[in-house]
N, C-alpha and C positions, 0 to 999 in steps of 0.2 A: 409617459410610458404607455406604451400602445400592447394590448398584451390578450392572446389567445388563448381561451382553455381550449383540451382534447376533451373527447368523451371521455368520462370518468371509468373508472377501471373497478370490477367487482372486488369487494372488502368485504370479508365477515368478521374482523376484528371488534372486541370489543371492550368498553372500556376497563381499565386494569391498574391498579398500584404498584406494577413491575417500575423499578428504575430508570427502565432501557426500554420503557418504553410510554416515559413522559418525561418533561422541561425540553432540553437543548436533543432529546432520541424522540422526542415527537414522531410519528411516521410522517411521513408527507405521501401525500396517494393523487396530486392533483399533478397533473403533465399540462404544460404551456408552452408558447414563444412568446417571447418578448424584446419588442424593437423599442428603440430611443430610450436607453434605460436612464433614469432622472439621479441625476447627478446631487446629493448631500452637503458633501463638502469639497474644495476643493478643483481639479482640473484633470479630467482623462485625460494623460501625455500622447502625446502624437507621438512619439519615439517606439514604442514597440507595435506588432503584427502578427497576431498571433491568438492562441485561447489557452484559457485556463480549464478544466475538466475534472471533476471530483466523482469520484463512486461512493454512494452514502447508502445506511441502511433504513430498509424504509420494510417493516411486520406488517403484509396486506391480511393473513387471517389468524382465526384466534390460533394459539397454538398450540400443540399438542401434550406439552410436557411442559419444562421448566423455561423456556426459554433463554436464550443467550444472544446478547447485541450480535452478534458474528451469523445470526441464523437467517437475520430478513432480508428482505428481497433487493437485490439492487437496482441501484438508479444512477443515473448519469448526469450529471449535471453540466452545463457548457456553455460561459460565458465568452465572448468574441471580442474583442479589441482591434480594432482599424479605424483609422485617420480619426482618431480623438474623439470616436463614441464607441458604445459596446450595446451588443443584444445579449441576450440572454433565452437556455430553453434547457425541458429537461424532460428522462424518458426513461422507463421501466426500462431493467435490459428483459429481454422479449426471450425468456431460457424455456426448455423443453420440461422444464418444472415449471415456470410462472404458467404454462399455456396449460398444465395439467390440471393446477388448484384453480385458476380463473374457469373450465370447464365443472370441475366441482364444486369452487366457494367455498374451499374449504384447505386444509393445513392436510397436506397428506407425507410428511416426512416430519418426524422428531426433528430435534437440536444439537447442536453440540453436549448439551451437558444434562441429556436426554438417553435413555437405556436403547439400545440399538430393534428392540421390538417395538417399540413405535410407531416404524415405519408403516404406512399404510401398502407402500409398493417400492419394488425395490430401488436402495440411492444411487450415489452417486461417489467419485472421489475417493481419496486414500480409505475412507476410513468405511465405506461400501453401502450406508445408512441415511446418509445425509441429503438433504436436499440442495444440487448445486445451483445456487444463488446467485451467482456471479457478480458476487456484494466485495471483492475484496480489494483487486488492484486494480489498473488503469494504465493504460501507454497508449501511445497511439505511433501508428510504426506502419508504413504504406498508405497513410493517407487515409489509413483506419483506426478508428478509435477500439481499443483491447482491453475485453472486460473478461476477469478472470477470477478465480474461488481458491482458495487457500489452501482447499484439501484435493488440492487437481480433479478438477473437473473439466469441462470444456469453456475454448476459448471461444468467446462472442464478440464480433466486429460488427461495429457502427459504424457511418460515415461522418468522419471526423468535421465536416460541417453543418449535415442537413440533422445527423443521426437517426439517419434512416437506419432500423437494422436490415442488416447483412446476413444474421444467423450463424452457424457454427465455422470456425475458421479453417477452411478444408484443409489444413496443415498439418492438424491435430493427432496427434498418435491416440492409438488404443488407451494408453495409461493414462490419458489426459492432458494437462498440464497446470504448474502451480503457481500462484500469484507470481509476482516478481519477476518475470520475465525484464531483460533488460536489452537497452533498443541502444545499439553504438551509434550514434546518429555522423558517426563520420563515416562507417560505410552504410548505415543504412537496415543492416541486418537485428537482426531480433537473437538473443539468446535466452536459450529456456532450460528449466529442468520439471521433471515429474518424479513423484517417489509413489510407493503402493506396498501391501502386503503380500506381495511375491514376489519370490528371483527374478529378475538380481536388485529389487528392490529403488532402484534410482537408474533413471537417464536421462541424458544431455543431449540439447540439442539448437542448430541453429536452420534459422529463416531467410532466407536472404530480402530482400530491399521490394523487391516482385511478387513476395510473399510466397515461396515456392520452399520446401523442406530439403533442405542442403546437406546438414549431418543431423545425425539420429546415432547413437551409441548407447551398450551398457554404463554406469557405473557400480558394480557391485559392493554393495552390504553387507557387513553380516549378517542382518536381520533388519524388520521394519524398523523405519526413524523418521524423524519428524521434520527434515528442514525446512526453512519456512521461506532462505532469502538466497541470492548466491551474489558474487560481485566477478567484474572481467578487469581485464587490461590490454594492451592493446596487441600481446602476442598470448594470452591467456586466461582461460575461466576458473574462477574458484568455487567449488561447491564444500558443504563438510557433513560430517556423521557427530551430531552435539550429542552427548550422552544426558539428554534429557530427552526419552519416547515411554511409551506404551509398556508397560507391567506386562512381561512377557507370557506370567502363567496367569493373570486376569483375560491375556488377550485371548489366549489359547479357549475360555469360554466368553467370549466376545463381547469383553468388557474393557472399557478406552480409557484405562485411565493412564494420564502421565505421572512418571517417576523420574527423582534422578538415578543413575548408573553412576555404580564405580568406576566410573573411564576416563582417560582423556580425552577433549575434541578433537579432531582428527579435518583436517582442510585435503581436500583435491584438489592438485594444480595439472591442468588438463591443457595441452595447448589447442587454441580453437575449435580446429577441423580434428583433433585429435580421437584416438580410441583408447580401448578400456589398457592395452597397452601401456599407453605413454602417461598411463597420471603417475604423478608421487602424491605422495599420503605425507602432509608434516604432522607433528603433534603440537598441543597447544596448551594451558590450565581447562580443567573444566566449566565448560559455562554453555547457557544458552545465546542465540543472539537473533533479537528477528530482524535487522535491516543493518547491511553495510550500506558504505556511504559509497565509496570509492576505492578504487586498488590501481597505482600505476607500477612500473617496472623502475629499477635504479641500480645498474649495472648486475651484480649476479642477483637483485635483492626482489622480489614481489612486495613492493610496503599496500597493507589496505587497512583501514579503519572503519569499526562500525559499533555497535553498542550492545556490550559486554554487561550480561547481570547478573549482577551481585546474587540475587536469591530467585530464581525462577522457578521454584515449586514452592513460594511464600506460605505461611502460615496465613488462616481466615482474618479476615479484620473484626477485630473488636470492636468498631464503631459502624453504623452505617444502617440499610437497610435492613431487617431481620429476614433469616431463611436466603439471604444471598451474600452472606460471606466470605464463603470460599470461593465463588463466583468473582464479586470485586475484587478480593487480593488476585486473582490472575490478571486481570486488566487493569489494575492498580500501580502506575509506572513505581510509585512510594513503597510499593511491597517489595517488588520483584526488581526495583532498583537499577537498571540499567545506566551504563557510563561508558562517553567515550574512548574509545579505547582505539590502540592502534598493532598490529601483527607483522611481524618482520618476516620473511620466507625467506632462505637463504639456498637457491637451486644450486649451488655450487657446496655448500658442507652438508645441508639436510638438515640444519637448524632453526629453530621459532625462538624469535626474540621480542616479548612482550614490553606494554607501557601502558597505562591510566593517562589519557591526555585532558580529564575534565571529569572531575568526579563527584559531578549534580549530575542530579538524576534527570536526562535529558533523551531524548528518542525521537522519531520522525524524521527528520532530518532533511535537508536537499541541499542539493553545491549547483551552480553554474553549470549544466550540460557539454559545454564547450571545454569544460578542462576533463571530462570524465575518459579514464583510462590513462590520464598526465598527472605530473604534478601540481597540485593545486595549491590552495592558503586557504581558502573558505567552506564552513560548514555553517546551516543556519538550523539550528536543532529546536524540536517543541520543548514548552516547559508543561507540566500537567495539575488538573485540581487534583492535592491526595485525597484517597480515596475512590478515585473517579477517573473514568477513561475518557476524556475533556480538555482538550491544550487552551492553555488560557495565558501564553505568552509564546516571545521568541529570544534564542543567545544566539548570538554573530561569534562564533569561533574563530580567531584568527591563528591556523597552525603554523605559522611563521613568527608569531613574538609571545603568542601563550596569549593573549590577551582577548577579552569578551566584551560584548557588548549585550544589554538584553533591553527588552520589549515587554510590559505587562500589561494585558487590559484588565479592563473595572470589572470585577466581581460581577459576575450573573452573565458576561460575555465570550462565549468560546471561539477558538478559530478552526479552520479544518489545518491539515497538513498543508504546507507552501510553498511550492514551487518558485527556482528563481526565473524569472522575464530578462534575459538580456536585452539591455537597449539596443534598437538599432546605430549600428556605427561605434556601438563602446569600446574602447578602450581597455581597459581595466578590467580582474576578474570579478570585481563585486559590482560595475557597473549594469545598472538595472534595478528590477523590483521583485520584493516577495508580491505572489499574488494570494490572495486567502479569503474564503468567505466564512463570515462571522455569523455564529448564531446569537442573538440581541434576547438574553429571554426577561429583562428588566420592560423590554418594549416590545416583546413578543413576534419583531421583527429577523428580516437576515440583510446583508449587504455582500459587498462584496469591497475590498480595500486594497490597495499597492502600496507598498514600504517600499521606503529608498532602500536599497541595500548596503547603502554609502554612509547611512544614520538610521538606523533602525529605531532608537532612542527616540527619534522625533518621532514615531508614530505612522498614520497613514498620510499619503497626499493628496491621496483622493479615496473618497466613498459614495458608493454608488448604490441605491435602492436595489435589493431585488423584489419581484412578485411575490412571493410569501417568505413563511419561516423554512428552513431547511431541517431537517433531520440530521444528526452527527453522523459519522460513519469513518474510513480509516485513510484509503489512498488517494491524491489526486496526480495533475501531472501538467507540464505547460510545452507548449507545441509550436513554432514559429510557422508562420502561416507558410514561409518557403518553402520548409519540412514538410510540411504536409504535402505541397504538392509535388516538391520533388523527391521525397524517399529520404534524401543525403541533405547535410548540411551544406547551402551555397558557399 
């Protein structure tokens, strides 16, 4: 392994008994490239073309308040795959906050779970306090890699293979935009939403292939709310109004805390290009949800699936760190219990017809790209440490016969989220691999590994060294090298 540092990046962090912020949340602060990465076990397949890319969190100074895993700095990570080797390189995303604190060496924005006077100067994002970090999700959509913040902030593009940044993605509206953006890789286009604390509270919007801002629309609110995820289909986007936001008269003296509502969830079905006009509003039970999987169309019907929780404003954990209880049960998949679940739209009566399709507690999730907006059969969903925001396995859901399959690794080893790799020339929709890098904290090592998606049960077929240990963090994403350079799926 042949392998470059960068000049190191200023840190005033220091050291700390925070959770989240030692074992498998380690920061990682060192940026590399690395060519001819050394091969473990096993045989890099020549059958796929393409990278793998994670956004992870990486705490460069000390912090100001409580801190919260969702608060540190992002980074990119981007493994490459052709003709039966892989490089490997990874890089601070380079945000109008990372260039403020690196000039000071110092934390000038509170937390998430931090009083909104904090701030040293003014934030960013929904909630107008926070530092946007661009620690959340990941796409890569024109040949650009899209790094994005949870609480709409601005979207930052990299070059999907040098990762050179690029800077703020001049697309971007006023309001921002919120993780999750999602990329229809058959035409090519990007669809987004953003939410905020003013009228009209939420809007949609898409990208086209060229990267040029197409539609931009209201959705209106009745008031601020928290979405976090949206899903499309292939004549329709769905967004929704969860009745789990913000304590309306805490907000009103500018205090963030989340509650449930006596409401139902409420979906918008929006046709693409559409305006604030043409949505219907269905109703649904109440729940929260942070990630669909998929939503295709079936005659008058919109069916989508995503993961439905059981208790999303959980009680503190009784076991665990002291002083971060309430903290863990939010990022505790065990508390707040989430399960597959699926939603029925009916455009023709105006009816929601509900179903539990998997009721382990399972989240993360990724399908084959190629079926996304269609009918599909596969979902490959995380399993988690209780207690702990940590996937330390995978289930192979097949929505055609109800049947699973799972994947565990050995205790003290996590995976990130895993994207599926279609093989070149497959066939079949589980044909390909999970791709996932593992944090080793028994060896204090990371790798990087590919599952058949055809046997998950057997394990990896290959593992491959990376340069250091990685840092946990939430989204990643896989990109077929064709994709990248043509916009659209060949």
């Amino acid at each position: 392994m042949k392998v470059n540092k960068l000049p190191p990046v200023k840190s005033s962090l220091q050291p700390s008994n925070h959770p989240y912020l030692n074992g498998a949340w380690t920061p990682l602060h060192e940026e590399v490239d690395a060519e001819n990465l050394e091969v473990i076990e096993g045989t890099i397949p020549t059958d796929i073309d393409g990278i793998y890319v994670r956004n992870t969190e990486n705490q460069l100074h000390q912090p100001l308040g409580r801190h919260h895993p969702f608060d540190a700095d992002g980074m990119i990570h981007q493994i490459s795959f052709s003709g039966g080797k892989a490089s490997y390189k990874n890089r601070f995303v380079r945000t109008r906050c990372f260039y403020a604190e690196q000039e000071a060496n110092a934390s000038l924005w509170g937390g998430l779970a931090d009083p909104t006077s904090l701030a040293k100067r003014p934030g960013f994002g929904a909630q107008g306090a926070l530092k946007d970090s661009s620690s959340t999700d990941v796409v890569v959509h024109n040949g650009k890699i899209l790094s994005t913040f949870y609480q709409c902030g601005e979207a930052y593009m990299l070059d999907a293979e040098t990762l050179e940044q690029e800077g703020v993605a001049p697309w971007g509206p006023l309001d921002g935009v919120s993780a999750h953006c999602k990329v229809d890789e058959r035409t090519g286009e990007l669809l987004f939403f953003n939410y905020s604390k003013h009228a009209p509270y939420m809007h949609y919007g898409v990208v086209d292939r060229h990267g040029k801002l197409t539609h931009y629309t209201p959705v209106p609110l009745p008031g601020p709310r928290l979405p976090h995820d949206m899903a499309f289909s292939e004549n329709y986007s769905i967004l929704n109004d969860l009745p789990v936001f913000w304590d309306e008269n805490l907000l009103a003296r500018d205090i963030h805390a989340v509650r449930p509502h006596d409401l139902p969830s409420r979906f918008a079905i929006i046709p693409r290009y559409g305006s604030q006009d043409d949505i219907r509003w269905f109703e649904a039970k109440p729940c929260y949800v942070l990630h669909f999987m998929n939503a295709y169309e079936d005659g008058d019907e919109i069916i989508m699936d995503g993961y439905f929780q059981r208790e999303p404003t959980p009680e503190p954990l009784k076991e665990g760190p002291r002083g971060f209880e309430q903290m863990m049960a939010f990022i505790d998949e065990h508390s707040f219990r989430p399960e597959l679940h699926r939603w029925r739209f009916n455009l023709k009566t105006g009816e929601t017809v509900e179903e539990t399709l998997d009721d382990r507690v399972v989240e993360f999730g990724m399908i084959n790209q190629n079926y996304a907006a269609k009918p599909y059969r596969y979902i490959y969903s995380t399993t988690t440490k209780p207690g702990w925001f940590l996937f330390n396995g995978y289930i192979k859901h097949d929505l055609e016969t109800g049947a699973s399959t799972t994947f565990e690794l050995p205790e003290g080893v996590y995976a990130s989220e895993s994207p599926f790799a279609p093989r070149i020339g497959g066939i079949d929709e589980d044909d390909g691999y999970l791709v996932s890098f593992l944090i080793d904290e028994n060896r204090g090592k990371s790798e990087c590994v590919l599952i058949d998606a055809k046997d998950i049960a057997a394990g990896p077929v290959v593992r491959i060294a990376l340069p250091h240990k990685l840092s946990s963090g939430t989204h990643s994403c896989w990109a077929d090298r064709n994709f990248i350079r043509n916009g659209v799926k060949a």
